[in-house]
C-alpha positions, 0 to 999 in steps of 0.5 A: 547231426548237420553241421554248417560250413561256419560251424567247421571253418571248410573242408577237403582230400585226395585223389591220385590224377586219373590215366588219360584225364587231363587236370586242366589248371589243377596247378593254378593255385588262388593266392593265400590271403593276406589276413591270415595269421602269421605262421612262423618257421617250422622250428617255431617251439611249440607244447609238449605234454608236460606244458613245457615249451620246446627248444628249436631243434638242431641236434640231427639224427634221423626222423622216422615219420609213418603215414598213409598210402596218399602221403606226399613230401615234396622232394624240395620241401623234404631237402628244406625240412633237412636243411633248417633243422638238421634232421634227417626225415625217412618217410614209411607208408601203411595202408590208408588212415584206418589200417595206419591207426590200427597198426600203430595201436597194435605197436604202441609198444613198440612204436614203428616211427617217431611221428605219424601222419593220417589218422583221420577224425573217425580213429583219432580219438581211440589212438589218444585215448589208449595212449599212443600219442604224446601230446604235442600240438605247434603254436604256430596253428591259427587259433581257429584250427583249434574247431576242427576237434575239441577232443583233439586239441592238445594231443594232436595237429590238423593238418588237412581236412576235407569232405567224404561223399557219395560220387556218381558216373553223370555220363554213365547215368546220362547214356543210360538215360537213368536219372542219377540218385541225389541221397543216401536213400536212393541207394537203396532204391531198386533202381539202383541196385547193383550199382554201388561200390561202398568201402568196408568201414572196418578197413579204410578211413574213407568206409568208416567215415561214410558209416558213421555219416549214415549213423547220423543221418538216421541215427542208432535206430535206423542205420542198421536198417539202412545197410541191411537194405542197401547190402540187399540192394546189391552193394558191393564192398571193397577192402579200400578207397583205391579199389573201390574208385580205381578198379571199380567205379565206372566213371574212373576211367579204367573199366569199373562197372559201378557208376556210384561209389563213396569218394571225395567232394573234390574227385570230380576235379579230376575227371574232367575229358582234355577239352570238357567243359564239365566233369563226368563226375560229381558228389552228391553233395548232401551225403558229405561228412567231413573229415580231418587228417592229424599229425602227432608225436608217437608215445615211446618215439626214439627221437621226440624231438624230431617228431616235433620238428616234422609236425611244426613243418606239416603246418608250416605255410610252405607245406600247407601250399603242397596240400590241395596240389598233393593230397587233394585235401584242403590246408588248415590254415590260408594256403594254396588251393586250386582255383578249378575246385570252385567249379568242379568241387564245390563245397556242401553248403553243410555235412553229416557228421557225429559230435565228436564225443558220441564217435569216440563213445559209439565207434567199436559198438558201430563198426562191430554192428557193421561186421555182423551185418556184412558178414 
């Protein structure tokens, strides 16, 4: 299903700056809009599962927030959270989105944290659904944060939101003198074969994001047919998105030899050559799917009220500036983005994505599907 940019308010994620590759005015931010919402301070109480409002929080204590590998907290920020609600905040990281929510349903009973943050739009759903999350959604989120998931909405926060694309090496293609393909279905062309990284699906966010984007593209009948042909066109399959963009995809910088690989629509903002006019890379813009990072309380959390200090903090205005500069996704609410996106990560002008129900209902049944195909 294709959904328009009205119908998922914009979208955006992440990407470490590559060795060697300049980030001309990555720090020049456009300025937040003043029609935004008002967003009021991080202790700003919010809903808890009962429906009962909370009290601001200063009693202390330590926080434990668990995230994926790309999680930033800015140092002063990290001081600011300290300093306004008397907790102190310790920060884990596991793997990327897909191996976090795994980890904390595998521990559900044991919660390694009190509040995490990651778990994308692909997993979300499985963690509300066998209980891991107590429900806690901020008021201080604008009304309209409420589009990005209905299934969400209640359990857990937005946080950041983005698009997952395929991306193409254009100077590998252009010393090759090969045209570039433009669709999911010319990865399976012969022309191509050998020359695309994919993530597995089973393992990372990112992977599992382009599955599902190509069960909506040719639907429950055709997507297996579609992998079968783009495995037998060679593809590799890396473990995570670091792999797959760092080590692998040509157009990185760092000796990969895949010039097409599933990455982000903002990673050709960060292949631009000090002094270039144009980005080396770029997303092929009608294979986006959107993806969504959520915050929430852990079931079972030792310090719930801390938890909801952290995620009242995550979509405060002074964080939601660190997103794009940190993450490379876009904030939830107006905040902060890099003025360079509009140039070198354009947005689709719509993305493939599931009904967020048809996901919930179809993830295992696709994601067991895919097992067997690239076993």
């Amino acid at each position: 299903m294709r959904r328009t940019l009205e119908a998922i308010v914009s979208n955006h994620p992440r990407l470490r700056p590559l060795a060697g590759l300049a980030i001309a005015g990555v720090l020049v931010l456009a300025g937040c809009s003043q029609a935004s919402p008002t967003v009021p301070s991080p202790t700003t109480p919010g809903t808890s599962a009962d429906g009962t409002t909370e009290p601001d929080a200063q009693a202390g204590g330590e926080v434990v927030l668990i995230a994926h590998d790309s999680f930033t907290f800015p140092d002063d920020l990290l001081a600011k959270f300290e300093q306004e609600t008397g907790y102190t905040l310790k920060v884990t990281q596991s793997g990327d989105g897909g191996q976090l929510a795994n980890q904390l349903t595998l521990t559900k009973d044991a919660p390694l944290a009190d509040a995490f943050f990651g778990v994308d739009n692909s997993f979300i759903s499985a963690l509300i659904d066998g209980g891991v999350v107590d429900p806690y959604r901020p008021q201080s989120l604008p009304a309209d944060a409420a589009g990005f998931d209905a299934d969400a909405v209640g359990s857990v926060a937005p946080v950041d939101h983005g698009y997952v694309c395929v991306n193409v090496d254009d100077a590998w293609f252009a010393e090759k003198k090969i045209a570039a393909p433009a669709t999911f279905e010319d990865l399976t062309d012969p022309a191509y074969k050998g020359l695309t990284v994919v993530i597995d699906p089973t393992a990372s966010s990112p992977g599992a994001a382009f599955l599902f984007a190509t069960v909506a593209a040719f639907g429950e009948d055709g997507y297996e047919d579609y992998w079968t042909d783009l495995l037998a066109n060679d593809a590799r399959v890396d473990q995570g998105w670091s792999d797959a963009y760092y080590t692998d995809f040509s157009g990185a910088g760092e000796g990969g030899k895949y010039p097409i690989t599933v990455s982000y629509n903002t990673s050709p903002a960060y292949t631009v050559a000090e002094g270039a006019k144009d980005s080396s890379t770029s997303a092929l813009l009608d294979t986006c799917t959107s993806q969504i990072e959520y915050a929430g309380v852990l079931a079972g959390a030792k310090n719930p009220a801390g938890a909801r200090a952290v995620i009242d903090f995550l979509v405060s205005q002074d964080f939601q500036d660190t997103v794009a500069e940190t993450m490379y996704m876009y904030p939830v609410i107006d905040a902060a983005v890099p003025a360079e996106w509009d140039k070198w990560a354009p947005l689709p002008e719509s993305s493939i994505d599931l009904d967020p129900a048809d996901l919930s209902a179809g993830r295992t049944k696709w994601l067991d599907a895919w097992s067997q195909l690239a076993g």
